[in-house]
mmCIF file of the N, C-alpha and C atoms, coordinates in Angstrom:
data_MODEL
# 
_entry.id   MODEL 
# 
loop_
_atom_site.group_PDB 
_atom_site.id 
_atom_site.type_symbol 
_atom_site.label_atom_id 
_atom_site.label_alt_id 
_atom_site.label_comp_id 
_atom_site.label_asym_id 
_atom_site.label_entity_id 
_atom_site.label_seq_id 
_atom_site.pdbx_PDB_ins_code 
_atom_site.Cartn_x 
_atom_site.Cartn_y 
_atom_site.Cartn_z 
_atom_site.occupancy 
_atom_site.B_iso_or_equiv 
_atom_site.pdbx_formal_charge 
_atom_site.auth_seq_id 
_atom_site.auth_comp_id 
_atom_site.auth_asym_id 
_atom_site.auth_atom_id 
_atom_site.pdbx_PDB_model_num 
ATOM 1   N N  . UNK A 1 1  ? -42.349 -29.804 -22.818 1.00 0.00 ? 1  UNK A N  1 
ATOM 2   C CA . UNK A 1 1  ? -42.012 -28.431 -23.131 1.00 0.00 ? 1  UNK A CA 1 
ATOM 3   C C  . UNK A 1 1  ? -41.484 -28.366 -24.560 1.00 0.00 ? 1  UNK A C  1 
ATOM 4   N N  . UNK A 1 2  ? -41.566 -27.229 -25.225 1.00 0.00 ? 2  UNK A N  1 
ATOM 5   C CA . UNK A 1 2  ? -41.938 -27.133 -26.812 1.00 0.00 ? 2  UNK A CA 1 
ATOM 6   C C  . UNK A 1 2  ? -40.288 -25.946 -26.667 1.00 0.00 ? 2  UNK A C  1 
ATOM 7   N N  . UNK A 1 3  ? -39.268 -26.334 -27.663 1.00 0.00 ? 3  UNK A N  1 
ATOM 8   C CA . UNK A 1 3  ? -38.307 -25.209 -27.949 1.00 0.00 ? 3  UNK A CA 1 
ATOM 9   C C  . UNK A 1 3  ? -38.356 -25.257 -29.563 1.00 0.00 ? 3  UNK A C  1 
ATOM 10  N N  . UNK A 1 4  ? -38.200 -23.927 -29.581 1.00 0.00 ? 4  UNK A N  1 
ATOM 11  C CA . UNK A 1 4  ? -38.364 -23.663 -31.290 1.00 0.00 ? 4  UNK A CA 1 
ATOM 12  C C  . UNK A 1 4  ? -36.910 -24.059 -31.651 1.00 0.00 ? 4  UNK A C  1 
ATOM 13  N N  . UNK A 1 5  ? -36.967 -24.436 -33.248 1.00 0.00 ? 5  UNK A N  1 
ATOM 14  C CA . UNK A 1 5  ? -36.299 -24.969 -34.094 1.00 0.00 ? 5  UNK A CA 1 
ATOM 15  C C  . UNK A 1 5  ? -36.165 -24.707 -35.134 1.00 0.00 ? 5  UNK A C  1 
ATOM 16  N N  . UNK A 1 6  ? -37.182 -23.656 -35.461 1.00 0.00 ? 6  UNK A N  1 
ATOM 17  C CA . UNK A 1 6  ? -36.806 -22.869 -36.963 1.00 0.00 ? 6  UNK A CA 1 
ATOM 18  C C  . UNK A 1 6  ? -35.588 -21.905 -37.072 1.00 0.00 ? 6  UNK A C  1 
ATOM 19  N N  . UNK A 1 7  ? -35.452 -21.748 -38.247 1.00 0.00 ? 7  UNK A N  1 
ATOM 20  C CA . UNK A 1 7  ? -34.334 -20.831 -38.754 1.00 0.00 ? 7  UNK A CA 1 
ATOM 21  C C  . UNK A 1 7  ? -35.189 -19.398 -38.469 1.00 0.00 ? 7  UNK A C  1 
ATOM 22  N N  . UNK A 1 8  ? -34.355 -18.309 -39.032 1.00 0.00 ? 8  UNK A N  1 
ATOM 23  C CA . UNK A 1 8  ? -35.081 -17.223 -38.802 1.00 0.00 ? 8  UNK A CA 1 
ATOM 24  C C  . UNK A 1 8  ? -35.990 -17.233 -40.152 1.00 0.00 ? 8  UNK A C  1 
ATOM 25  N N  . UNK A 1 9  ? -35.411 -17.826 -41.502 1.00 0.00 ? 9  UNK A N  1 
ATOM 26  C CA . UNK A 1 9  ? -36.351 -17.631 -42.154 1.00 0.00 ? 9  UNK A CA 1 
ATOM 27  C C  . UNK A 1 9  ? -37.379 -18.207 -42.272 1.00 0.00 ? 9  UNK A C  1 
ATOM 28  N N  . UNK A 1 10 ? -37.827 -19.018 -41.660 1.00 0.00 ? 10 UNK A N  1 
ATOM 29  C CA . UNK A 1 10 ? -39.062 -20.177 -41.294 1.00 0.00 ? 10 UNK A CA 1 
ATOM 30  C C  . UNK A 1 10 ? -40.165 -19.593 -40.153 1.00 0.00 ? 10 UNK A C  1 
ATOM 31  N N  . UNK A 1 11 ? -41.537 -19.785 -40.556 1.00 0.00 ? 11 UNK A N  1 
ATOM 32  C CA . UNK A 1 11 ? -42.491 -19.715 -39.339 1.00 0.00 ? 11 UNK A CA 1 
ATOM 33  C C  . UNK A 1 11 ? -42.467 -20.660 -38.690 1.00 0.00 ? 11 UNK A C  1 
ATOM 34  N N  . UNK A 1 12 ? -42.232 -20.727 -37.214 1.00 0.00 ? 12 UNK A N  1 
ATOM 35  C CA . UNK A 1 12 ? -42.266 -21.230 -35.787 1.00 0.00 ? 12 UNK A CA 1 
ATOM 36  C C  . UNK A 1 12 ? -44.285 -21.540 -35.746 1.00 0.00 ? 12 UNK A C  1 
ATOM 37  N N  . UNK A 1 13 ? -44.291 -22.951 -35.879 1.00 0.00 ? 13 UNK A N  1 
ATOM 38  C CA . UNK A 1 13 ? -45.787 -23.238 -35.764 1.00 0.00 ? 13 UNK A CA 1 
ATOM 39  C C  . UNK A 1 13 ? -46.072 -23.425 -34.129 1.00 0.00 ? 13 UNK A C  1 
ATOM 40  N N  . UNK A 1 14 ? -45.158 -23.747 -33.444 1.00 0.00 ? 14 UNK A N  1 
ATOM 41  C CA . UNK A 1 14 ? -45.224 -23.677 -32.369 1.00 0.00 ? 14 UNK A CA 1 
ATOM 42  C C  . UNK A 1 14 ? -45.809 -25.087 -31.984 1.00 0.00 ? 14 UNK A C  1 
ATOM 43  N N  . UNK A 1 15 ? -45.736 -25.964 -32.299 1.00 0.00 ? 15 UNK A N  1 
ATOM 44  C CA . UNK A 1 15 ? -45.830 -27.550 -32.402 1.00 0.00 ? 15 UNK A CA 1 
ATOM 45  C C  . UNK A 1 15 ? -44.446 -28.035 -32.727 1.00 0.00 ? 15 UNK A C  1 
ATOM 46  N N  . UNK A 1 16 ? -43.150 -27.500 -32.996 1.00 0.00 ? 16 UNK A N  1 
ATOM 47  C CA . UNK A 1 16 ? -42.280 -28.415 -33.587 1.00 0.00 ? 16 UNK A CA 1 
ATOM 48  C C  . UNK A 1 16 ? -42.413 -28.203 -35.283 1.00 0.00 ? 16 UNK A C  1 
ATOM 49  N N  . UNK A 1 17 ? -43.199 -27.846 -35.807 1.00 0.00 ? 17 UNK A N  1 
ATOM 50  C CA . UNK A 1 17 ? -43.153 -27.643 -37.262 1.00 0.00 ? 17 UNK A CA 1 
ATOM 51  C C  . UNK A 1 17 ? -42.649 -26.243 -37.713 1.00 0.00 ? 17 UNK A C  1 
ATOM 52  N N  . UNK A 1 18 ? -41.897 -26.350 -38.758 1.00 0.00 ? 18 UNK A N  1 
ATOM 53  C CA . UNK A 1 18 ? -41.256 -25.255 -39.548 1.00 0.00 ? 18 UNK A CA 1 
ATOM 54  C C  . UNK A 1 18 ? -42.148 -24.855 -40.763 1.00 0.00 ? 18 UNK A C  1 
ATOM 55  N N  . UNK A 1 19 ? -42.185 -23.889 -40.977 1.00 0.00 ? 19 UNK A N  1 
ATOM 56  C CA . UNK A 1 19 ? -42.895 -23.614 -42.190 1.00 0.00 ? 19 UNK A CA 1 
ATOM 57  C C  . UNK A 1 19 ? -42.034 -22.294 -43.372 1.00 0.00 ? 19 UNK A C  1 
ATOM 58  N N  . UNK A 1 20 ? -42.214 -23.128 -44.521 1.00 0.00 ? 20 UNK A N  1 
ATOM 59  C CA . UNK A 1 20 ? -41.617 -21.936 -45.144 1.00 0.00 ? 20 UNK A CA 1 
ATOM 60  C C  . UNK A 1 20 ? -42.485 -20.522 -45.274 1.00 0.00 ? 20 UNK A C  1 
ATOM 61  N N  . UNK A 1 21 ? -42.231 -19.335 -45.655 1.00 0.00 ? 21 UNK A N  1 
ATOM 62  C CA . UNK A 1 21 ? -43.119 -17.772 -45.479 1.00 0.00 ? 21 UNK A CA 1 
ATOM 63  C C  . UNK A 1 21 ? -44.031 -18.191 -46.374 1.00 0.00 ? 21 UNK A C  1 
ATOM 64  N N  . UNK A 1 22 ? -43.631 -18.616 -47.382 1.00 0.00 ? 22 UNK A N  1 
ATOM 65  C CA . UNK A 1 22 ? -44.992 -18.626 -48.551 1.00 0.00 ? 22 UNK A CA 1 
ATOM 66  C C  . UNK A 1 22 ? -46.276 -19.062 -48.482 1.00 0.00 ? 22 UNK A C  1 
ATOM 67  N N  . UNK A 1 23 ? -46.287 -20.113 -47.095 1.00 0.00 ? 23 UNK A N  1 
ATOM 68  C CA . UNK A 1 23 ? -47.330 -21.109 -46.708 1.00 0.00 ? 23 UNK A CA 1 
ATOM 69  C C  . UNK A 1 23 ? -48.235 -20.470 -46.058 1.00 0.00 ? 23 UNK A C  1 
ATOM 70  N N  . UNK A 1 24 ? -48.129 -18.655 -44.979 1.00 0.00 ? 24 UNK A N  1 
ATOM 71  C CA . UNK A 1 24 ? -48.595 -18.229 -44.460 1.00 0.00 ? 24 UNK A CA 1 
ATOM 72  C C  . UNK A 1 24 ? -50.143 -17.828 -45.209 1.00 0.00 ? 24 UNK A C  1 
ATOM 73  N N  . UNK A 1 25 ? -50.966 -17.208 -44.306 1.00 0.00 ? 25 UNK A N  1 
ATOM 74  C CA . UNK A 1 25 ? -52.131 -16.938 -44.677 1.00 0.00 ? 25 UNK A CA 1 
ATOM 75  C C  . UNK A 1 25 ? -52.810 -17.362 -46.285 1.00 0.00 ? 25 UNK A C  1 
ATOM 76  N N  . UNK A 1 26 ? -53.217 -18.656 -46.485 1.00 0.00 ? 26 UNK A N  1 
ATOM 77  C CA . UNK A 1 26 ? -52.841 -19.029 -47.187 1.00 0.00 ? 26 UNK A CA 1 
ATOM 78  C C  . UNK A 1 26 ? -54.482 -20.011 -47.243 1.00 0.00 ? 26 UNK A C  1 
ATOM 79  N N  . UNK A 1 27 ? -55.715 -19.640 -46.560 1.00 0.00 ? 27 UNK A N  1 
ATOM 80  C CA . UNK A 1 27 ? -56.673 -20.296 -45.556 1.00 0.00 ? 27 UNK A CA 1 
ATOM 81  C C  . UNK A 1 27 ? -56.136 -21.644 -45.725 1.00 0.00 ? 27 UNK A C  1 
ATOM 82  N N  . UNK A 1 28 ? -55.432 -22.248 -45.264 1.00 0.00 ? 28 UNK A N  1 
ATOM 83  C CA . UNK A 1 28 ? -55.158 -23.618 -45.294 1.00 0.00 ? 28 UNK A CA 1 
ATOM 84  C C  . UNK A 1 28 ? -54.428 -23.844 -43.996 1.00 0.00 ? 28 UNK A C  1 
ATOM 85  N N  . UNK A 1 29 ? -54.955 -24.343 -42.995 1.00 0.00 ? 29 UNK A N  1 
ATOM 86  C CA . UNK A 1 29 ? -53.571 -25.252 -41.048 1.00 0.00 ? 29 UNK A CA 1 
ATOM 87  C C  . UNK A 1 29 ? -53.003 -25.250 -41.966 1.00 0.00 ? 29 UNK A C  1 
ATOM 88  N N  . UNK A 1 30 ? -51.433 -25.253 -42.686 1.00 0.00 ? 30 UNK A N  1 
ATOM 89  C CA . UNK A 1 30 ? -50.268 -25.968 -43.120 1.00 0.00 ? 30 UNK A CA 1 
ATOM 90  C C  . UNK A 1 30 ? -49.573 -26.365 -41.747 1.00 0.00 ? 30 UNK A C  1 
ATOM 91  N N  . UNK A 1 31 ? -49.493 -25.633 -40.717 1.00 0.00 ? 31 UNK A N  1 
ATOM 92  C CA . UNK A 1 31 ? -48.927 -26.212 -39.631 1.00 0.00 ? 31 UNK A CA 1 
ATOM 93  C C  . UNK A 1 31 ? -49.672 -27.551 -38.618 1.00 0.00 ? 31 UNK A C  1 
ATOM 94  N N  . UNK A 1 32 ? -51.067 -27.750 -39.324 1.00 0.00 ? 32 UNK A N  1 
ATOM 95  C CA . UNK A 1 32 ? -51.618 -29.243 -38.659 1.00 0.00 ? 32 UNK A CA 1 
ATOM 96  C C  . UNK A 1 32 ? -51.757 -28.862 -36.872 1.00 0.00 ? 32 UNK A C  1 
ATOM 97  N N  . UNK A 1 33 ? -52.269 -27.806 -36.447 1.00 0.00 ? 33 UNK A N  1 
ATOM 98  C CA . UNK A 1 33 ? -52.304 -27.446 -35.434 1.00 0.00 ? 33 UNK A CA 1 
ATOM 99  C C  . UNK A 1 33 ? -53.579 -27.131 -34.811 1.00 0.00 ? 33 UNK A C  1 
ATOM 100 N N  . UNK A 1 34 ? -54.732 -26.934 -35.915 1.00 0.00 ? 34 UNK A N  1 
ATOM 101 C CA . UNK A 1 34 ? -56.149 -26.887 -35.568 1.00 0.00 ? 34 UNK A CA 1 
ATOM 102 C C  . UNK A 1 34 ? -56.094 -25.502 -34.812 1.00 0.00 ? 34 UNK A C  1 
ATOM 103 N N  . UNK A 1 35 ? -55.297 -24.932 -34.558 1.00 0.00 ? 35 UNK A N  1 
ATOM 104 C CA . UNK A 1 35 ? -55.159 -23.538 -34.181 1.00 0.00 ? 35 UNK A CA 1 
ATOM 105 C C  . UNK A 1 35 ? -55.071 -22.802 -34.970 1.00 0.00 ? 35 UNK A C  1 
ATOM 106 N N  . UNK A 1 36 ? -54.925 -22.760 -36.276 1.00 0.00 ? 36 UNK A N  1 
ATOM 107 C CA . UNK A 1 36 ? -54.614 -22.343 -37.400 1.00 0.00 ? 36 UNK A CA 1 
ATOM 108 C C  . UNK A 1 36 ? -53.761 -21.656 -37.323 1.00 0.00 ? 36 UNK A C  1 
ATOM 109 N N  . UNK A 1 37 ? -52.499 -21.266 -36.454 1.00 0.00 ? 37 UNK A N  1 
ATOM 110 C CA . UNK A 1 37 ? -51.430 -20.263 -36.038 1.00 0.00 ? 37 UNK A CA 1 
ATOM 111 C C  . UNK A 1 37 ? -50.902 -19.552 -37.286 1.00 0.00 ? 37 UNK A C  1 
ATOM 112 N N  . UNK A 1 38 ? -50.508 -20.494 -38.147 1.00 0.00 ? 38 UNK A N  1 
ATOM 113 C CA . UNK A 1 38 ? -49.707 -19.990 -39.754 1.00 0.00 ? 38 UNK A CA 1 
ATOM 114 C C  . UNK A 1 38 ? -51.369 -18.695 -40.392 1.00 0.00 ? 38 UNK A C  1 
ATOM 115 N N  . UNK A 1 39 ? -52.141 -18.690 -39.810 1.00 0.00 ? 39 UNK A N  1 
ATOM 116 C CA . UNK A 1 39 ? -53.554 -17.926 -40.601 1.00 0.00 ? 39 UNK A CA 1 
ATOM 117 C C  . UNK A 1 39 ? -53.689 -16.815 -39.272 1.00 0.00 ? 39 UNK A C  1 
ATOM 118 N N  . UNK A 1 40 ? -53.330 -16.876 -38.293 1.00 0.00 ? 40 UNK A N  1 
ATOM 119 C CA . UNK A 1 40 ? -53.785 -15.555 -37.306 1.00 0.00 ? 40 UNK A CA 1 
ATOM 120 C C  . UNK A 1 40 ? -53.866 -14.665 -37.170 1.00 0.00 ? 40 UNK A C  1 
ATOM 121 N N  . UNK A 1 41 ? -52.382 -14.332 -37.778 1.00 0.00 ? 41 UNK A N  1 
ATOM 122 C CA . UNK A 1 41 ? -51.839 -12.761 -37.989 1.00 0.00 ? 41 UNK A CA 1 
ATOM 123 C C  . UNK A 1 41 ? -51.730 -12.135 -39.546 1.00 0.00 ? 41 UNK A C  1 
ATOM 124 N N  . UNK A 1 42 ? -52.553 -12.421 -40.348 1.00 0.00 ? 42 UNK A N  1 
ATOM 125 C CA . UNK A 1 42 ? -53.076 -12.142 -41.244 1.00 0.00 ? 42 UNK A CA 1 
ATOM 126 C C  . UNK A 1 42 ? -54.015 -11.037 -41.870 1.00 0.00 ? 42 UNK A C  1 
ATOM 127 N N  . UNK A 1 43 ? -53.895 -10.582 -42.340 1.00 0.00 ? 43 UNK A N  1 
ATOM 128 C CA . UNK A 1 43 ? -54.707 -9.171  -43.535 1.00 0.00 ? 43 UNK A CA 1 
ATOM 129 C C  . UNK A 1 43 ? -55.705 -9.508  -43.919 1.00 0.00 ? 43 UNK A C  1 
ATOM 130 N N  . UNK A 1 44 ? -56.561 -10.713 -43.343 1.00 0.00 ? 44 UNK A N  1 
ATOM 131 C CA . UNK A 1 44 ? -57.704 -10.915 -43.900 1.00 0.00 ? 44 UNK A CA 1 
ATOM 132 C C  . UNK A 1 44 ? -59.152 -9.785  -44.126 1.00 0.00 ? 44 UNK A C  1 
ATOM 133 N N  . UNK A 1 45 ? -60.069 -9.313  -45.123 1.00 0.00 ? 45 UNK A N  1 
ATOM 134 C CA . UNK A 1 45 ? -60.698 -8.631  -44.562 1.00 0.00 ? 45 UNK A CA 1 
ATOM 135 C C  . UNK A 1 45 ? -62.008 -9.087  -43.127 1.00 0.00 ? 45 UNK A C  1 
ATOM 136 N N  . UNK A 1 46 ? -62.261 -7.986  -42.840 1.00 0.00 ? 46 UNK A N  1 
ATOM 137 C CA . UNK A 1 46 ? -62.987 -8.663  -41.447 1.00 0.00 ? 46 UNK A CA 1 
ATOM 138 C C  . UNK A 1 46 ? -64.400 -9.095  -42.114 1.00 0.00 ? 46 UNK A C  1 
ATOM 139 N N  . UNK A 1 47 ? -64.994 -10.004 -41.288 1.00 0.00 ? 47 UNK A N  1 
ATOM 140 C CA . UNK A 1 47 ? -65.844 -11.269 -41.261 1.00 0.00 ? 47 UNK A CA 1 
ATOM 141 C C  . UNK A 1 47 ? -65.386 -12.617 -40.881 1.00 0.00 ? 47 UNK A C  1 
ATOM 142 N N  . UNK A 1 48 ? -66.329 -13.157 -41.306 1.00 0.00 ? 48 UNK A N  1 
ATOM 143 C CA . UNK A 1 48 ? -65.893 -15.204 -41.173 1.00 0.00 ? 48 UNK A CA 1 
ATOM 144 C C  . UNK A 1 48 ? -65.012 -15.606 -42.174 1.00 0.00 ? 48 UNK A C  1 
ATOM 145 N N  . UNK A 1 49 ? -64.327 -16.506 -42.277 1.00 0.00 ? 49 UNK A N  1 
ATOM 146 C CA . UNK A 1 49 ? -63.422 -16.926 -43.367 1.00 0.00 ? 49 UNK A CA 1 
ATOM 147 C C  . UNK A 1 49 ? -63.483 -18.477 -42.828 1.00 0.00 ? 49 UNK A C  1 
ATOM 148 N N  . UNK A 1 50 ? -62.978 -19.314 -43.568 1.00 0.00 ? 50 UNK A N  1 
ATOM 149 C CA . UNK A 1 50 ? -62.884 -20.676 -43.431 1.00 0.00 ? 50 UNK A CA 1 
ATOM 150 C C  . UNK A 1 50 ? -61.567 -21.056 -43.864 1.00 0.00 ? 50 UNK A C  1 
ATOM 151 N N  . UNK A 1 51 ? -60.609 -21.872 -42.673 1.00 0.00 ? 51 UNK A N  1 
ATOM 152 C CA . UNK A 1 51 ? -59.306 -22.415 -43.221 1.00 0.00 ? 51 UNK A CA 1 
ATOM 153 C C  . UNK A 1 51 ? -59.776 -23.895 -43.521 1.00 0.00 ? 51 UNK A C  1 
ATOM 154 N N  . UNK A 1 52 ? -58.812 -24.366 -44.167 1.00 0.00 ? 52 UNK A N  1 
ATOM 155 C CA . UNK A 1 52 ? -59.001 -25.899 -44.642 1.00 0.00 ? 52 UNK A CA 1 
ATOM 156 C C  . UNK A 1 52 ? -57.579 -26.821 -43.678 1.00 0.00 ? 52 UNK A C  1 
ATOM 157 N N  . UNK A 1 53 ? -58.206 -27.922 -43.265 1.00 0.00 ? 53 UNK A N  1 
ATOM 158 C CA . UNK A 1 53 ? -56.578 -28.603 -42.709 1.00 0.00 ? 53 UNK A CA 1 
ATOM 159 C C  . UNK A 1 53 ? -57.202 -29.732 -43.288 1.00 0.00 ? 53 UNK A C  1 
ATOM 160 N N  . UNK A 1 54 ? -55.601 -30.678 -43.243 1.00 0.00 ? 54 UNK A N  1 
ATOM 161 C CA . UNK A 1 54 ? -55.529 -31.595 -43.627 1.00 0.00 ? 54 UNK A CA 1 
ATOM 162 C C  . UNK A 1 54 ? -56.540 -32.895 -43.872 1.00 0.00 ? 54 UNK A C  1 
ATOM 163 N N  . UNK A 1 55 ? -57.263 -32.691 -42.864 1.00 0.00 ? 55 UNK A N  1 
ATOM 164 C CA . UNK A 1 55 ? -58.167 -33.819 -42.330 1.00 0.00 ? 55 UNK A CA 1 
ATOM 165 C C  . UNK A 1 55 ? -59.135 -33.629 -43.189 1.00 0.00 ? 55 UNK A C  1 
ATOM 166 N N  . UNK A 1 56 ? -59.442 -32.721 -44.170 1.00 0.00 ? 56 UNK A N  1 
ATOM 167 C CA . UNK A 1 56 ? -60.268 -32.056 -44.679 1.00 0.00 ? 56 UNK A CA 1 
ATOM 168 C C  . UNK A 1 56 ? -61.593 -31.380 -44.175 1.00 0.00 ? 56 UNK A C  1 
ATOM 169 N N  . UNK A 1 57 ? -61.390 -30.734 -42.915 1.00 0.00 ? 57 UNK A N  1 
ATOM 170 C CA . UNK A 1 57 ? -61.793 -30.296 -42.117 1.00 0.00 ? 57 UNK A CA 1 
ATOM 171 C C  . UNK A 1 57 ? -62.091 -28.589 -42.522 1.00 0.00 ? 57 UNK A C  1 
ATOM 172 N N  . UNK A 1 58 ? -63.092 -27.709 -42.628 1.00 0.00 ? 58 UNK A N  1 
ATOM 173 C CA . UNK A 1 58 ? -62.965 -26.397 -42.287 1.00 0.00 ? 58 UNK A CA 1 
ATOM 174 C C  . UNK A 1 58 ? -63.545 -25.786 -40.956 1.00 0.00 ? 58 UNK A C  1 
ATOM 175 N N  . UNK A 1 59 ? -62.127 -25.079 -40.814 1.00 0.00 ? 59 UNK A N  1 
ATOM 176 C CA . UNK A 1 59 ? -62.157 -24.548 -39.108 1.00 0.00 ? 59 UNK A CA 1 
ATOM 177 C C  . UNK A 1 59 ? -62.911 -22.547 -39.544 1.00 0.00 ? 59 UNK A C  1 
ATOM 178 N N  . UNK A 1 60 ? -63.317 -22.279 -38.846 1.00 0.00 ? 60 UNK A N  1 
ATOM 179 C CA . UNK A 1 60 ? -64.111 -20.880 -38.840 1.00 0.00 ? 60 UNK A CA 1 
ATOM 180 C C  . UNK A 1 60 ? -62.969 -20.161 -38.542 1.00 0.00 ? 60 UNK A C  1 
ATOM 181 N N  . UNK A 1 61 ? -62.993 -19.059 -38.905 1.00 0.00 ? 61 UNK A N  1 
ATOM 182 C CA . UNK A 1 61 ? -61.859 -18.042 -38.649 1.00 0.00 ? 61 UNK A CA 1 
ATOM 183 C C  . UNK A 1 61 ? -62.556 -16.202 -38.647 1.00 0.00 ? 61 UNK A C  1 
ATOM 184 N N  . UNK A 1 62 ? -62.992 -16.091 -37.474 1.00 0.00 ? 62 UNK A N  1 
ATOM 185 C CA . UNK A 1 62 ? -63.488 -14.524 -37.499 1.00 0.00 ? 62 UNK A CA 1 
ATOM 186 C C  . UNK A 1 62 ? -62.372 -13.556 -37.694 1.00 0.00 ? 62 UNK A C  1 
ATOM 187 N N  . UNK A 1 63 ? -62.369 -12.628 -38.178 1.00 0.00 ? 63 UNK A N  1 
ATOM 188 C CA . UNK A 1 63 ? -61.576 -11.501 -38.132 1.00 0.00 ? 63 UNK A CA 1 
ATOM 189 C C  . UNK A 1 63 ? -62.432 -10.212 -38.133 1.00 0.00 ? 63 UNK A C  1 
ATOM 190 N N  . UNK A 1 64 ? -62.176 -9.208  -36.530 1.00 0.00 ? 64 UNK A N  1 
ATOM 191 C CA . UNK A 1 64 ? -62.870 -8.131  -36.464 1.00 0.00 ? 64 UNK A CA 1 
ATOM 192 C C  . UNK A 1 64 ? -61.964 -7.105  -36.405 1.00 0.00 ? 64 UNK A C  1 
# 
């Protein structure tokens, strides 16, 4: 079981990782979650977009 640990000013990756605000929507996992959580709730315009993670991996990201 997963309990958050961020401050209020930190994004909750929801893995145990903290993230500072700036890192958000940002097409890049910074949270290493392959969920891309830190990119979800984002202003992207709608279509496909591509995040990048670490692995150097790009994950697809629709927004309708």
């Amino acid at each position: 079981m997963y309990f958050a640990v961020c401050t209020a000013d930190k994004f909750d990756c929801g893995n145990g990782k903290c993230l500072e605000m700036s890192l958000l929507c940002n097409y890049f996992d910074n949270c290493g979650d392959k969920e891309v959580s830190d990119e979800k709730n984002c202003s992207y315009p709608e279509g496909e977009h591509y995040v990048n993670t670490f692995e150097g991996l790009r994950l697809r990201l629709k927004v309708k």
